[in-house]
C-alpha positions in Angstrom: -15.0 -36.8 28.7 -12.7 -35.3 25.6 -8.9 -34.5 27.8 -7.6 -31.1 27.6 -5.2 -32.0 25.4 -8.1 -32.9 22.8 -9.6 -29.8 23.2 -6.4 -27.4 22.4 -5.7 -30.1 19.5 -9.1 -28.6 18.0 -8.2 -24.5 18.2 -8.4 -23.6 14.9 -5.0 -22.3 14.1 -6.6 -18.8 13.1 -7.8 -18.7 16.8 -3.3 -17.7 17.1 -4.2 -14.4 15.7 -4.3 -12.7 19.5 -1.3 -14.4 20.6 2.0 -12.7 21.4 3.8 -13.6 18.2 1.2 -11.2 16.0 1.4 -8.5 18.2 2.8 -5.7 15.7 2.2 -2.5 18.8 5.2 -3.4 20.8 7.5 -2.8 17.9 5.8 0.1 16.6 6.4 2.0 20.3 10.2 0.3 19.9 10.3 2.6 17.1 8.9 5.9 18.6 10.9 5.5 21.9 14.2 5.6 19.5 12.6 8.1 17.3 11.9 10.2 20.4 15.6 10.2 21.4 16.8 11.4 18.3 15.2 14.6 19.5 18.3 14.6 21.9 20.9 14.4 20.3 23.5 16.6 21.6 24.1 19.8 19.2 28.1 19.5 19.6 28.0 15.3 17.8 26.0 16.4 15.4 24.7 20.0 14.0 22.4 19.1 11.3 18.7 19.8 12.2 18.0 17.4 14.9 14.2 16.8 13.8 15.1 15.7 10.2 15.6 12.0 11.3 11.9 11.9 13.4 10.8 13.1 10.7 11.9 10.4 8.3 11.5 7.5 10.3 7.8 8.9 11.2 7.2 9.0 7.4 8.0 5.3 7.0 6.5 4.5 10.4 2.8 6.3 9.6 1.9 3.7 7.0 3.1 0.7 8.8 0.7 1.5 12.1 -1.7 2.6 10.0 -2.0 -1.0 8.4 -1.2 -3.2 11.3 -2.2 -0.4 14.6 -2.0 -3.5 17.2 -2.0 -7.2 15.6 -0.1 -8.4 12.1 -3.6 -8.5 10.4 -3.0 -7.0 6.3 0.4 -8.4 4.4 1.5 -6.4 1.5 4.6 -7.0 -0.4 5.4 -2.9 -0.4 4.9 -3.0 3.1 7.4 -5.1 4.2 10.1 -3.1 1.5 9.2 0.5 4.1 9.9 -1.6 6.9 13.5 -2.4 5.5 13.8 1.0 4.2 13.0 2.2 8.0 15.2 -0.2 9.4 18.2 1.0 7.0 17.7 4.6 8.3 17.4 3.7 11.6 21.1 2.2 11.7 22.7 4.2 8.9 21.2 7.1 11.0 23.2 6.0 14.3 26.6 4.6 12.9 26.9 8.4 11.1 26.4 9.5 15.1 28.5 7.1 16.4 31.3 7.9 13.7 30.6 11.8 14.5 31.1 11.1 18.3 34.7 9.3 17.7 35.4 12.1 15.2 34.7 14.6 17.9 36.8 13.1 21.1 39.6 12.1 18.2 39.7 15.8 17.2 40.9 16.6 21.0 37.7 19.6 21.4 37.1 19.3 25.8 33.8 17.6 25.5 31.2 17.9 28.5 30.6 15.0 30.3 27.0 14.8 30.1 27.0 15.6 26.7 28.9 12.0 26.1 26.9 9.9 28.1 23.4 11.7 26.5 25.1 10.5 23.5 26.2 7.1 24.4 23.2 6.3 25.7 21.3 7.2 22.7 23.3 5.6 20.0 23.4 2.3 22.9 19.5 1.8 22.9 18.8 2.9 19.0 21.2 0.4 18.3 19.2 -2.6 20.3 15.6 -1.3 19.1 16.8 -1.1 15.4 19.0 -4.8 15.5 15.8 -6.1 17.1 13.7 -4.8 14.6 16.2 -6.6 11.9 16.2 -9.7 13.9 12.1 -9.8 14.0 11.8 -9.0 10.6 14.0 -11.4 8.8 14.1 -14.6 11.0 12.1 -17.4 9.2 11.3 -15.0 6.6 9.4 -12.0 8.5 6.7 -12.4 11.0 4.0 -13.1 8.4 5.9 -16.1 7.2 6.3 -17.5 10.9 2.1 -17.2 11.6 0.5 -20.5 10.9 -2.7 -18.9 10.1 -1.1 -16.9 7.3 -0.3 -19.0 4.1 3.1 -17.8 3.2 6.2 -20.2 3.1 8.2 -20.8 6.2 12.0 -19.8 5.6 15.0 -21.9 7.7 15.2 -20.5 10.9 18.2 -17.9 11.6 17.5 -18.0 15.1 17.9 -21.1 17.5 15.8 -19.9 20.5 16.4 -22.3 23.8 12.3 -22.8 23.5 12.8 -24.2 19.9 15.4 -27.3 21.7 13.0 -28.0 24.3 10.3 -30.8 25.1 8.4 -29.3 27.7 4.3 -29.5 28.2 2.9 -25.7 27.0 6.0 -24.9 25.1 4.7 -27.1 21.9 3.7 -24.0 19.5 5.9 -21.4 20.5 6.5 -18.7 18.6 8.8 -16.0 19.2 7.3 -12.5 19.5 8.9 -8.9 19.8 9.9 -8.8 22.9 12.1 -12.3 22.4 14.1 -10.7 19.6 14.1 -7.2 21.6 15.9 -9.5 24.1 18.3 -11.0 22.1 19.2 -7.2 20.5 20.2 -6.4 24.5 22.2 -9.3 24.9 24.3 -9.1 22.4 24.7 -5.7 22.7 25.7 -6.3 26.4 27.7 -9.5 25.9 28.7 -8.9 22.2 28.3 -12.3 21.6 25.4 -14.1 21.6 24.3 -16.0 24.7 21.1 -17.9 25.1 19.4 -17.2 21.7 22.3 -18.5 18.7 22.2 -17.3 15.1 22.4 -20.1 12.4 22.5 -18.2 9.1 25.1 -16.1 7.6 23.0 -12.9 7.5 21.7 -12.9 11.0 25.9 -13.5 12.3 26.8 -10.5 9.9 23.9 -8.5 11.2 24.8 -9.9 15.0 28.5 -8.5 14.5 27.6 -5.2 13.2 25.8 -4.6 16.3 28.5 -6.2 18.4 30.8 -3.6 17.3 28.8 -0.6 17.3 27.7 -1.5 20.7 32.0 -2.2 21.8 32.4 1.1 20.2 30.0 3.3 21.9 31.1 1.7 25.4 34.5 2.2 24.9 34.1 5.5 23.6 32.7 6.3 26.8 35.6 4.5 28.6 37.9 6.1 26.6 36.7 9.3 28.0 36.4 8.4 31.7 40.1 7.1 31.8 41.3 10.5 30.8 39.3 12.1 33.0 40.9 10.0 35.6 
């Protein structure tokens, strides 16, 4: 009788295609959901049109689901290059609100409460989705260069995940999906530092820090304001 073992030994490595790692939807809705807040942005941090940056980031984001709806099936080179471009708006986008939002409590204007958290909040999470995003994209080379069944060349990694140090049974072939780098974006964004998940190149620490401190500004921004209040 051939083991189990034999058995999964004989998956043909295109057979990964379903697994978690290809899965391009869960990004795609990351990118609505922040998308969708934008639509919120309080008037008083910002009073430019507040559908122009839906509208961009929808733009990029049409051709990108249109290729890839559910699974990482087609790779083009000029796909990859709008994914960059929408990940550049994306934070470009929420550093010019978070600068706005320290320009407006520096200028000494009462601001409403609610407006500040709606604000805080919204800058907080697009700041996790779009890091994440930056994480997933560039770690080993992109996610078509981490799929076994794709023939690209594997980059270094720029993520040590704790699955990556381990010898357990069902962990042999792990590849990190969406959702893992999603999870690494909170973390630091909580911790500012990383904590289970550690960055080994230069350009995933630079990118890391960035996030670090927009993510230490926007909380104490909102610290700022609740000691006054006090």
């Amino acid at each position: 009788m051939v083991s189990e073992n034999a058995r999964v030994s004989k998956i043909p490595k295109a057979a990964a295609s379903n697994n978690r790692h290809t899965r391009r939807w869960p990004a795609s809705l990351a990118v609505i959901v922040a998308l969708g807040l934008q639509l919120a942005v309080p008037a008083q941090v910002l009073e430019a049109p507040r559908w122009i940056m839906p509208a961009i980031g929808a733009a990029l984001l049409v051709p990108l689901i249109w290729t890839n709806p559910f699974h990482l099936r087609r790779d083009e080179a000029w796909l990859r290059w709008v994914e960059l471009a929408l990940l550049a708006v994306l934070v470009a986008v929420n550093a010019i609100y978070l600068t706005s939002l320290i320009v407006l409590l520096a200028s000494g204007d009462t601001v409403d409460g609610e407006v500040l958290v709606k604000a805080a909040l919204l800058i907080w999470v697009t700041n996790v989705v779009a890091f994440a995003l930056w994480y997933w994209e560039i770690d080993r080379g992109g996610p078509f260069a981490r799929m076994p069944e794709h023939e690209h060349e594997e980059e270094r990694a720029d993520l040590l995940f704790p699955q990556m140090t381990v010898d357990l049974p069902g962990w042999e072939r792990w590849l990190p999906g969406f959702t893992d780098y999603l999870f690494v974006a909170f973390t630091a964004s909580t911790a500012f530092s990383p904590t289970d998940t550690m960055p080994l190149t230069a350009r995933v620490k630079t990118l890391m820090g960035i996030q670090s401190a927009m993510a230490l500004l926007t909380i104490a921004v909102v610290a700022a304001r609740a000691v006054n209040v006090l």
